[in-house]
N, C-alpha and C positions, 0 to 999 in steps of 0.2 A: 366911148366910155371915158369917162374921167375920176381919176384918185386925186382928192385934196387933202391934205392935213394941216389943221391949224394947231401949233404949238400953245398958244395962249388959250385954247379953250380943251385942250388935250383931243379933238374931236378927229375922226377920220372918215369921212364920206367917198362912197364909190356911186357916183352917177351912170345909170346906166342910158336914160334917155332925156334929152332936153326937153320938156312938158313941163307944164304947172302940176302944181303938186295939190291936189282935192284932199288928199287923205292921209293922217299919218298913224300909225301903231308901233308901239314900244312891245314888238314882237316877245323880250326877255327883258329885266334892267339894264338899261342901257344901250341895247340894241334897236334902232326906231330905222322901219319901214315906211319908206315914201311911195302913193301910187297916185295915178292921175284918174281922173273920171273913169275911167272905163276899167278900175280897177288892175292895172298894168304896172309890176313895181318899177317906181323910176330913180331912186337909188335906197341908199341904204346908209344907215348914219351909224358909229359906233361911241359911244362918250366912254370916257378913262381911255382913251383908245393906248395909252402910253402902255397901261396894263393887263391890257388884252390883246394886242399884237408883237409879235418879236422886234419890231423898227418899223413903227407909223410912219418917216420918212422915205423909205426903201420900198419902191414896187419892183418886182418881174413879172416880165408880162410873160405868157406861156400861149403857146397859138397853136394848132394844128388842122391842117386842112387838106380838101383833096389837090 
């Protein structure tokens, strides 16, 4: 998985899988879902992201396993 944020376009994408992207939907304003063919989401794009996250720059990552 990958988090990118670009400051000049305020945007914050979380990549969940490296596939081509067939299909997009603006799930709510501003929130736009990426899926590949088989209908599998492969990230997730947020625009305003400055205004919709507490710090676009900042990820933690949180993991738990057996």
């Amino acid at each position: 998985m990958k988090v990118h944020y670009d400051p000049e376009t305020d945007t914050l994408t979380v990549v969940f899988r490296e596939a081509p992207v067939a299909e997009s939907d603006e799930d709510k304003p501003g929130v736009i879902l990426d899926y590949d063919h088989d209908g599998n989401l492969v990230s997730v794009e947020l625009l305003d992201a400055s205004k919709r996250v507490e710090d676009p720059r900042s990820v933690t990552l949180s993991a738990s396993g057996s």
